[in-house]
C-alpha angles and dihedrals in degrees: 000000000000131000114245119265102150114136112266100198084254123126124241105229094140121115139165097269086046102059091037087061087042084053095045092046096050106037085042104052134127088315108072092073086060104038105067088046089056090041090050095059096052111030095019107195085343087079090084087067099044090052083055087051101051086039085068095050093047092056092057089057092039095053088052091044086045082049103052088037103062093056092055132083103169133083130266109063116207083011091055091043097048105040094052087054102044111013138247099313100062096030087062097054093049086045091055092041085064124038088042115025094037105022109029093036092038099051094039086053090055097045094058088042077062096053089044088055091045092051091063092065093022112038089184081084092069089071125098101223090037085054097050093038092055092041085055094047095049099041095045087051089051090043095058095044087059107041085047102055132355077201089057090046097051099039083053089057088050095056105036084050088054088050094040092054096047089072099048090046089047090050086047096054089038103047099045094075086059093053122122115209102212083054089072091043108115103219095171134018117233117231138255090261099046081053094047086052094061091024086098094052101035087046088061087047079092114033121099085094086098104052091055094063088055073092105068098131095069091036108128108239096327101210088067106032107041095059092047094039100045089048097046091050085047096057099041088051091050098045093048090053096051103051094043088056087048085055104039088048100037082049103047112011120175085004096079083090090067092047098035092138096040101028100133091040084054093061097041085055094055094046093041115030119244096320090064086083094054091051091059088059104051087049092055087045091049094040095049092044087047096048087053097052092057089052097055088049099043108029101045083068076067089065084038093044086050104039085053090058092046095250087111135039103287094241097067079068096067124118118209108255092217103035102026099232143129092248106169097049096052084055090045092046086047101040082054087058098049096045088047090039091054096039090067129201110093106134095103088045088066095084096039083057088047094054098041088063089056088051093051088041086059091050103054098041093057084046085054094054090046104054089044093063085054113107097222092047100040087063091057115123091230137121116285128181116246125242103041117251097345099099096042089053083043084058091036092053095046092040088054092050093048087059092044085068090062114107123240087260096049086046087057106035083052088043091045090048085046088056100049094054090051088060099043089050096050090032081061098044090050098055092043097058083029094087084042099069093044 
């Protein structure tokens, strides 16, 4: 049985500099001025240590994912992956995983982190209409940029990347001349168990990886791009967060406890003056807007990947005749994200969106494994990882300690979300049979 390489309509824009910046934008949004404050609490300059950790583990994910990717030229990423391993079924419920329990929940929560950061300059944000008013602005804007050009979309993810970046180097340069060396002195190792507890948030410092191949389809020769550009994105995340830890934790210390919700704005105000501040805020806004953006543009091809299949209403599957894309499934996408972002509320969703990555991660990972032990697939001139199993059990093993962190409340809310999309899926394939029969 052959992968699907069929061509979808879609145009192949995609290079190795393109989804590196695709990788760097997802995997660097709003969160990074959170996270080393979190890390810092609980693993002080020992954090360092644990993000090299979780780096290692990462790679180990990243090379399986390099290795089904290449093989693919459709859209749909991890959906794609896991539906032509193992069928319909379980390609539905990574689909919905993804598109909605990573991508919809995950984007309406930034962009009301957004508007949190605006209203601390703007008050005005806290309201409820202004709110609405300004995530339908900005989404609107985002949603006619991608149904107009790939090209536009993608050009948009370049350049937001590029301006997203210019803050956090800026806090980095300036903040290196405030450090205090015996801030960064480990004087005493955390345990297994310390490590285990921030082993959840420091393992999705790096993912957004996965969500740029959901664009397979306009990926420029994939055998060649995905593993560079995958790479490239992965170093550059790994090194900004680095040294952005090093910074946050050489500047305040054991301070970071007094500043655990503006500890990098803290810093940027000691190496910059008062406008530092300011600058932290126009860098989340920037960050989560640009997060956002790259969402729209690389996980709607998840609603087009899977209308083309059947799983979804065909005519999330059509592709614009004049600009070639897959115009109704970026507004549905969009118009997901504004209803969730105005409803409000999605703080005890974080963790069902955390835990529905590891899920797809496994998934992926065991389809990888799958396809490779298939003869026609096996003779493919296409990347493989060395050394046989050993790097995909080296993913599985880190992926099922990570979700052995998860609290009993995290385990149900993810098994109660797994539940629902079996019977939607079987509630779907019932009524559709169910005319049939009559």
């Amino acid at each position: 049985m052959k992968l699907k390489t069929n061509d979808e309509g879609l145009k192949r824009v995609i290079g190795i500099w393109g989804l590196g910046a695709t990788v760097v934008n997802f995997s660097i949004g709003a969160g990074i001025y959170a996270l080393p404050a979190i890390i810092g609490i609980h693993l002080g300059p020992a954090g360092i240590i644990g993000y090299l950790l979780c780096a290692l583990m990462f790679v180990a994910i990243v090379l399986c994912y390099v290795e089904i990717g290449s093989k693919f030229k459709t859209s749909g990423g991890s959906y794609a992956y896991v539906e032509r391993a193992f069928g319909p079924f379980a390609g539905f419920v990574i689909n919905w995983l993804f598109f909605f329990g990573w991508g919809v929940l995950s984007d309406a929560a930034i962009v009301n982190l957004v508007a949190d950061s605006l209203s601390v300059i703007f008050p005005a944000f806290s309201e409820f209409w202004f709110r609405a008013f300004f995530f339908a602005v900005v989404l609107g804007a985002i949603t006619i940029l991608n149904v107009v050009s790939a090209k536009g979309g993608l050009n948009f993810v370049k350049f937001i990347t590029l301006i997203k970046l210019l803050p956090l180097l800026a806090i980095i340069i300036g903040g290196f001349s405030k450090i205090h060396p015996e801030n960064l002195q480990i004087k005493q190792f955390p345990s297994i168990h310390s490590f285990g507890e921030t082993a959840l948030i420091l393992f999705f410092a790096f993912a957004g990886f996965e969500t740029a191949l959901n664009v397979g389809g306009e990926i420029k020769n994939p055998k060649r791009t995905i593993p560079r550009g995958v790479l490239l994105g992965g170093i550059i995340v790994l090194l900004i967060y680095l040294l952005i830890q090093s910074v946050m934790q050489g500047v305040l210390g054991d301070q970071v406890v007094d500043f655990k919700n503006s500890a990098l704005a803290e810093v940027a105000k000691r190496s910059m003056g008062p406008i530092g501040a300011t600058i932290v805020v126009f860098a989340a806004v920037v960050s989560g807007i640009g997060a956002v953006g790259g969402d729209i543009f690389a996980s709607s091809r998840l609603l087009f990947a899977g209308a083309t299949d059947g799983l979804f209403p065909k005519f999330l599957g059509k592709i614009h005749t004049k600009y070639a894309t897959p115009y109704w499934s970026v507004i549905v996408y969009s118009l997901m994200i504004f209803i969730f972002s105005i409803a409000g509320g999605f703080k005890q969703l974080a963790v069902l969106a955390s835990g529905t990555l590891l899920i797809i991660y496994l998934a992926v990972i065991l389809a990888m494994i799958k396809i490779r032990r298939e003869p026609d697939i096996e003779s493919e001139n296409t990347f493989k990882i060395p050394g046989g199993l050993i790097v995909p059990s080296m993913a599985i093993v880190a992926i099922l300690w990570v979700l052995s962190n998860l609290t009993s409340q995290e385990s149900v809310s993810i098994t109660i979300f797994l539940a629902v999309i079996c019977l939607v899926y079987w509630a779907q394939k019932f009524l559709i049979k169910k005319p049939s029969s009559t």
